[in-house]
N, C-alpha and C positions, 0 to 999 in steps of 0.2 A: 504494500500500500504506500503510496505514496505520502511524501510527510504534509503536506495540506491535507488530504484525506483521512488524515489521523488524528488531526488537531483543527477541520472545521469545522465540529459541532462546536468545542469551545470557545471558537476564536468569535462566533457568530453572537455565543451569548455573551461574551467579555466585552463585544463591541455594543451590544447594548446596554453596558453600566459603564458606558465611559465617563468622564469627568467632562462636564460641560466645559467649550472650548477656552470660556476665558478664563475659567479657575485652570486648567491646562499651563495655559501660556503665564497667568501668576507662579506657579508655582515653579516653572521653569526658570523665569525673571529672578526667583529667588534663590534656586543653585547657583545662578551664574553669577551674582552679585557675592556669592562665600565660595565661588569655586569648587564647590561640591557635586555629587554624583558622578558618573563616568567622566572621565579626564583625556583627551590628547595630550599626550608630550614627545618632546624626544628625546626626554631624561637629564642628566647634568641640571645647569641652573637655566634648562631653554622653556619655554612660555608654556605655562598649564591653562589650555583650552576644554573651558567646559561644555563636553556636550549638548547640556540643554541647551547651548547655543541655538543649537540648529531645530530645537523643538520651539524655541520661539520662533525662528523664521518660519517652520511649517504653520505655528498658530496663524503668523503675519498673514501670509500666503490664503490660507479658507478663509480668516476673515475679510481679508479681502475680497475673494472669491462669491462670498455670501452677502458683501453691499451688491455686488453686479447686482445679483439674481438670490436676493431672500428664500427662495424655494428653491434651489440648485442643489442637486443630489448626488451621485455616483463616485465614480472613482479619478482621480486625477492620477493619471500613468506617465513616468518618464524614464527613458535609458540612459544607463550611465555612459559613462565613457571606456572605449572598446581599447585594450592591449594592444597598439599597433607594430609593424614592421616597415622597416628600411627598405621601399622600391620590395625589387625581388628578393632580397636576401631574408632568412630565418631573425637577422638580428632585433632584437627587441629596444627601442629607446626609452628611458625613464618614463614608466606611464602615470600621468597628471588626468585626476577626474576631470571630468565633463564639469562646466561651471553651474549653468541651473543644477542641476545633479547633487553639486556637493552643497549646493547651498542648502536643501531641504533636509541632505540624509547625512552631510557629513563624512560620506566613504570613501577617504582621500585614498585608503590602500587597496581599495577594491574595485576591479576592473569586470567589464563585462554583466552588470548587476540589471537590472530594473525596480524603481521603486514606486510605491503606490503612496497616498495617500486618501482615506473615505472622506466623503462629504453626507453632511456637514459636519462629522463629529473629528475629522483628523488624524485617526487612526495611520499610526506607518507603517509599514510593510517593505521590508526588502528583498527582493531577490537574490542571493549569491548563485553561484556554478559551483558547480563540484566535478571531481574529477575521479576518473578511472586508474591503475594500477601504472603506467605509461607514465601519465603527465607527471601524477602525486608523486613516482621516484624522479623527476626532475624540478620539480618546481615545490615539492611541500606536498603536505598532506590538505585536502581539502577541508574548507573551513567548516569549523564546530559552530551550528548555526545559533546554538545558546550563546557562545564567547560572543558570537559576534552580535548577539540582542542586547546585553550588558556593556559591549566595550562601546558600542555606537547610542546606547538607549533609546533602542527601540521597542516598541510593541511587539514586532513579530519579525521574523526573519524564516525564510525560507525558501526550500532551491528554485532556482528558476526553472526546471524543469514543472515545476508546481502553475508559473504562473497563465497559464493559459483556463486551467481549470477554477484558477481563484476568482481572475476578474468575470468567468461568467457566472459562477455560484453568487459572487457579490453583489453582482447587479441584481440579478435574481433575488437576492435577499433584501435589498434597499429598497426595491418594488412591491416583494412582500412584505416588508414590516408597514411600508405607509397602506396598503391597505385593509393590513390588522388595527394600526391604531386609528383607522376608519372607522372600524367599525366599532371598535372598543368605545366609542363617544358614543354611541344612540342614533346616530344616524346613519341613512338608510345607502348601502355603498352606490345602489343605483344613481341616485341623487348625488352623489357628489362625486364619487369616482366615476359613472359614467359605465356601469355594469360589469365593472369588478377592476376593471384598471386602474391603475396610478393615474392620479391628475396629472401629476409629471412624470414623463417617464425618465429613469436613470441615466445620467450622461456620460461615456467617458471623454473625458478633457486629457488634450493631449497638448505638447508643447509643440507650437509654431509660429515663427515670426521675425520681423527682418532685423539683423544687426544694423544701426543705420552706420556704424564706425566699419565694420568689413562688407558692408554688403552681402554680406552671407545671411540665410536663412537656417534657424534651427530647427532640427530634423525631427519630427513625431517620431514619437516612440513607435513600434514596429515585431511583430510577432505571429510565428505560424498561426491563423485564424483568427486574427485582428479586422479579418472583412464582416464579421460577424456584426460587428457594432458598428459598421456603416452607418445606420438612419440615427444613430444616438451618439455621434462621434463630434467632439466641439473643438474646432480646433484652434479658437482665436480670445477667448475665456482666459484660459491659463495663461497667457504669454502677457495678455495686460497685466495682469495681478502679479507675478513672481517679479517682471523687470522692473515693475513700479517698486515694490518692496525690498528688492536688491536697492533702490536708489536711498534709501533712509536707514541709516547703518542703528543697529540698537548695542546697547551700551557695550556689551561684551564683544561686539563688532569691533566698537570703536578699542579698544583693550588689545585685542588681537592687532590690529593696524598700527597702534602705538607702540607695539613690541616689535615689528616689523621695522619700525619705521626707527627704533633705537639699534636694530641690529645693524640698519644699512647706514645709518646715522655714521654710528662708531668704526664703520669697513671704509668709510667716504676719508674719516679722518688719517685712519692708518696706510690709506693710498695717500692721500697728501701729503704724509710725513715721510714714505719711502719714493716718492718720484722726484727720479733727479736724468740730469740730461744724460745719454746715452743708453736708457731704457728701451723700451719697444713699448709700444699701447701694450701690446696685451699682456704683457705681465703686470699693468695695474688692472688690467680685467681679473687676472687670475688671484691676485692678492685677495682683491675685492670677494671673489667667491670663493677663497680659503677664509677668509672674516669669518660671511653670516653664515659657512657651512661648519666650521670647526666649532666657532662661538657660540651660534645661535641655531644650528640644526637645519637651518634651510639648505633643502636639496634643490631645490629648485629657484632659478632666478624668475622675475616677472614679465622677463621680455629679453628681448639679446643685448646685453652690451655695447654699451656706446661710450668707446674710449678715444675722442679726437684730438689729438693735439696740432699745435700748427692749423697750416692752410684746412686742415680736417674737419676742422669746426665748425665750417660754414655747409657740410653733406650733415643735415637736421636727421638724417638715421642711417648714420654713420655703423660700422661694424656688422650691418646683414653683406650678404653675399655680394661680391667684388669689391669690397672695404672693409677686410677683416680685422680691425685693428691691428697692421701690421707698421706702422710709421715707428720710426727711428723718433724719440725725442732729443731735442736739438735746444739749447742755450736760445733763448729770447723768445720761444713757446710759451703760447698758453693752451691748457689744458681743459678741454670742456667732457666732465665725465656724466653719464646719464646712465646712471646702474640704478637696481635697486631687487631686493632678495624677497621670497613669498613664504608664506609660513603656513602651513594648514590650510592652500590654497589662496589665502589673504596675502594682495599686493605694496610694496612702498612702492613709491617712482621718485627717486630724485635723482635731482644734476644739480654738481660741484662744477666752478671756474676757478683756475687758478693759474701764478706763472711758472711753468716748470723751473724756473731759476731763482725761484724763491724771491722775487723781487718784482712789485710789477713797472713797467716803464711809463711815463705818461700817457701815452695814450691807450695801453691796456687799464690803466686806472680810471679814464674817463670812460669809458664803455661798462666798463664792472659796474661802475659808480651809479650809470645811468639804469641800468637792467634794474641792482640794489634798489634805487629810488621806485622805482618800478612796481617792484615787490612790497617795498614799503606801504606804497599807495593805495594799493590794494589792499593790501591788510587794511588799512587803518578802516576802508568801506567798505570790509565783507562784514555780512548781517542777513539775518533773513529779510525778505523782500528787494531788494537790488539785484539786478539782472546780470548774468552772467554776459553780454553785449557790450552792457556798459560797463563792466568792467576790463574786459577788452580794452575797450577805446582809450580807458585810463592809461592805462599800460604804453599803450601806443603814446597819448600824449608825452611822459614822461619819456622813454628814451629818446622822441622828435629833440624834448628841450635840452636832453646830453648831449644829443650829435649836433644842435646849434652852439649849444655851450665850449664844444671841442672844434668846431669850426666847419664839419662833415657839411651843415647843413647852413644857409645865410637865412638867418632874422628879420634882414632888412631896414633892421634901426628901426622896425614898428611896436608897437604891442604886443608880447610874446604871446600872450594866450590866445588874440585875435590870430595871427600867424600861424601858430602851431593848428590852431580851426580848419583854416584855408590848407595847410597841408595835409588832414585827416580828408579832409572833401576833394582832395588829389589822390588818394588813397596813398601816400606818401610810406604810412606808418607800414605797409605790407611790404613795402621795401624789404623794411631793415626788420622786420618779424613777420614774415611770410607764416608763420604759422598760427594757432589761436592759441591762448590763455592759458590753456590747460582744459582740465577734462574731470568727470567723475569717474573715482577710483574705489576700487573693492577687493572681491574676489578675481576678476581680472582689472589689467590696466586699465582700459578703455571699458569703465565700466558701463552696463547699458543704461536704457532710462535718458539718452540724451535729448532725441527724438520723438518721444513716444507720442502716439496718436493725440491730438487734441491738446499737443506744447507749440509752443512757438517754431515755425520751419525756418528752416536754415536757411542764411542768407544769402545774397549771390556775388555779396562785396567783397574785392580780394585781400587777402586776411581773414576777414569774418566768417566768408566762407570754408574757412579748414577751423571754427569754433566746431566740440564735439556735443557740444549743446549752447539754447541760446536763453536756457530757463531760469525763470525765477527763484532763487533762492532760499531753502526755508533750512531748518534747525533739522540737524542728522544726516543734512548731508555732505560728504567728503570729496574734495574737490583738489588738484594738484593747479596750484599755480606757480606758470612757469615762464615769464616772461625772456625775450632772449631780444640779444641785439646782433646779426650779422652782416657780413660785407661779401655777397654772393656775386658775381661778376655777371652772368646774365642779367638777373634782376638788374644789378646798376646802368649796365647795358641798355637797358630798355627805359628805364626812367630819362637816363639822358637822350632817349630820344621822343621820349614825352612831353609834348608840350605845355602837359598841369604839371608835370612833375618837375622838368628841369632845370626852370628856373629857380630850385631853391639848391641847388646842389651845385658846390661849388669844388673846387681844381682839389681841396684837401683829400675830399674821397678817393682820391687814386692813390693818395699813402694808404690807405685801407685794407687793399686790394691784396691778398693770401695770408689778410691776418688773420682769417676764420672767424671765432665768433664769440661770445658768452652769454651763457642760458642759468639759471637760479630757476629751481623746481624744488618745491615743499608743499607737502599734504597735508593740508588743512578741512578741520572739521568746523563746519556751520553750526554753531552753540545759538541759543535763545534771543542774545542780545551780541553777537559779534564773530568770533572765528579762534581757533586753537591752534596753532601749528605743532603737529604730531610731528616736525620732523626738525631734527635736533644740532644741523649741521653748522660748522662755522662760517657767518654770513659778512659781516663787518672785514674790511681790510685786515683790521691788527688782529682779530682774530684770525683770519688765513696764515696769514704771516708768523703768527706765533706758534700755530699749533704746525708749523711746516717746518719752523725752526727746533722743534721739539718740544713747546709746551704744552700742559696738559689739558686734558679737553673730558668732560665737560670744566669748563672757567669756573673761577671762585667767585666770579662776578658777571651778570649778564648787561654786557655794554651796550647790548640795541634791543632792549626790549618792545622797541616798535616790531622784532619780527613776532613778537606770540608766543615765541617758544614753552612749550609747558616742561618746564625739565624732569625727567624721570630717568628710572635706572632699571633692570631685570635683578630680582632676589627672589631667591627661592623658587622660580617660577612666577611670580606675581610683577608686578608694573607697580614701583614707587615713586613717588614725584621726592623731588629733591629741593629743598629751600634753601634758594641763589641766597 
């Protein structure tokens, strides 16, 4: 007998003494606030992720699901993420869950899974594989699907060979229980079920929908005799509700992100104190991921490596394929690094600027300076309600008045602000930051939610349009700002043969020309009345300068507390704040 078939008389009546949803999601809220119940770690002093994590985002997720449609029933079905291979070869790459996926269930070590959730009550359910005599003496013995109900805290766990038989007994039974408790009220099922049928009939809700950052669409889940639920298949339900809920990090979110964000933090600082001229990029890549893999447990980085120095600086995604961080660093180099380490699936993204020669020259000073202002500015008017747009625009204004300041750009002896206007209305600022602001971050980099149905669309201004959202901002959510100033030769190219543009661009820009570029990227969370900066890097000149010369980091004193910094440290597993 199969193990569902052993365990669904019980499982049918367990699901009917569930804990209503929201005492559920309380009670979750409050392991995860003492770090209690089942625990992720990767041992040593790396970050204790508590499970009910993910039992809140499931609670997120239905209730969600249940504003749509207050009488919304069935099953919510998705696949994890599948063990892949190298082209043709047997070799196997580091397999990293499916992102909806781990969001709900948490099964960052398990491949090939499907998991369920019932509606309305939340119930989880996972699928594992198990294996035969073959695989198990190569890979382990297949999993104990108890360990894995306890180590992940779930309700139920069982093999995916199971799952085909589960979701149609389930449906079936959601359909009959609504109308049992028809008829248990006194009235008559004629009359209100319509002669013996469910008012509504059970749906399964599958996940589908567009990434609007890759343009990829996420795949429904999929299974021998999944044609069955054709008439009762919803395929665009679940995909509003989890990416919206992805988009508002809840507090143990934030926790997970803040350890990430201390581990790439302190890898940022020990590439700055070891890079000196005659390096190669990629051994600050490598250092970088000896930090958060030795120190902090992350096996996995959040995205590839972007280690530019020199002319480098100015290719904005630097180190994919035919720029593999391979440059020589060279005396009078600046370094623009754009690393950042994942932990339990959960991303940092930052970028460090600095001079490889421990010194920066004037005019690498005035670009840092202006980006820094940049950063500043923002900070000071992130809050909920102001628009990810205009903060943009800020950005933009601020390094227009460095590169006038430095002479890149002529003022005209007018009004600086009137000026800098007229140059935004040139679209000027896309010049020298071709790309947007920054983006919402999570479980992936680019995290979703930027675009979603019924937010503001994207623009078609240059700049503005590579913004990965252009939404209004509330409280929970986490946002990388990263403003950057470069000197790209085409772009300049083309401005000087702009006729809005040209005239403000004078003979200095050609000193510019293969000095690359500098980018400041830190993750910041939208609080109540303002913004946090989870990411703990050194910003201020004398801080560069100091911690490159060998001083220690974090500082005894926080000298620019306009960035937000919230200082913290990892102990014990837990995230302490530190009093500068």
């Amino acid at each position: 007998m199969s193990s569902y078939g052993a365990r669904s008389g019980a499982a049918a009546g367990y699901m009917m003494k569930m804990p209503p949803l929201a005492d559920k999601r309380a009670a979750a809220e409050a392991l995860c606030s003492t770090c209690s119940g089942p625990i992720y770690s990767q041992g040593l002093n790396t970050f204790k992720v508590p499970m009910a994590m993910f039992e809140v985002n499931r609670a997120k997720v239905v209730q969600s699901m249940l504003e749509q449609d207050p009488s919304a029933k069935g099953l919510i079905l998705l696949e994890g993420g599948k063990q892949q291979t190298r082209y043709d070869t047997d070799h196997e790459p580091v397999f990293r869950q499916e992102s909806y996926f781990h969001y709900l269930f948490g099964a960052s070590q398990y491949s090939d899974c499907f998991g369920t959730l019932s509606l309305p009550d939340g119930e989880a359910t996972l699928f594992v594989p198990t294996y035969g005599v073959d695989v198990a003496t190569v890979c382990g013995a297949s999993p104990d699907f108890e360990f894995v109900k306890v180590e992940l805290g779930l309700e139920n766990v069982l093999d995916v060979e199971d799952l085909k038989a589960f979701v149609e007994r389930e449906m079936k039974r959601l359909d009959e229980t609504e109308i049992e408790s028809s008829s248990s009220d006194g009235l008559n099922n004629e009359e209100k079920k319509g002669g013996g049928e469910p008012a509504t009939k059970s749906k399964l809700y599958l996940l589908k929908g567009l990434n609007t950052d890759s343009g990829n669409f996420a795949t429904p889940a999929s299974f021998e005799g999944i044609d069955k639920f054709r008439d009762v298949r919803d395929d665009e339900s679940l995909f509003r509700s989890i990416s919206e809920s992805r988009v508002f990090k809840s507090s143990a979110e934030i926790d997970i992100m803040r350890y990430t964000n201390w581990v790439s933090s302190m890898a940022h600082v020990e590439v700055m104190r070891a890079a000196k001229p005659g390096m190669m990029e990629y051994q600050l890549e490598s250092l970088f991921q000896h930090h958060t893999y030795t120190h902090g447990g992350c096996r996995h980085m959040s995205y590839t490596c972007i280690c530019a120095c020199g002319p480098s600086a100015n290719i904005l995604h630097y180190g994919h394929a035919g720029r593999p961080n391979s440059r020589l660093l060279e005396e009078g180099m600046i370094a623009l690094l754009d690393m950042g380490a994942e932990y339990q699936c959960y991303a940092s993204d930052i970028t460090c600027s600095f001079p490889i020669s421990g010194s920066f020259t004037d005019d690498q000073k005035s670009i840092y300076e202006a980006v820094l202002a940049a950063q500043i500015k923002v900070m000071a008017m992130l809050k909920p309600g102001v628009t990810w747009l205009d903060m943009h625009r800020e950005a933009e204004r601020e390094i227009l008045k460095g590169l006038i300041g430095c002479g890149v750009l002529d003022g005209g002896g007018k009004d600086l602000d009137e000026v800098i206007e007229t140059m935004l209305d040139a679209d000027l600022g896309a010049i020298f930051m071709p790309h947007g602001l920054g983006h919402f971050i999570g479980i992936d980099t680019h995290d979703v939610g930027g675009y979603s149905p019924g937010k503001p669309a994207r623009s078609e201004r240059p700049g503005e349009r590579k913004l990965r959202t252009a939404r209004q901002l509330d409280e929970g959510m986490v946002v990388t700002v990263e403003p950057g100033c470069y000197f790209i030769d085409p772009l300049i190219d083309a401005a000087m043969s702009d006729e809005r543009q040209k005239r403000f661009l004078t003979e200095r820009v050609n000193d510019f020309r293969g000095f690359g570029g500098v980018r400041l990227e830190d993750d910041v969370r939208i609080t109540s009345d303002g913004c946090e900066n989870l990411t703990l890097c050194p910003r201020a000149i004398e801080e560069v300068l100091d911690v490159m010369s060998g001083g220690s980091w974090p500082p005894a004193t926080d000298v620019l507390p306009e960035m937000k910094r919230k200082w913290a440290t990892c102990k014990e597993g837990r995230m302490e704040f530190l009093d500068m």
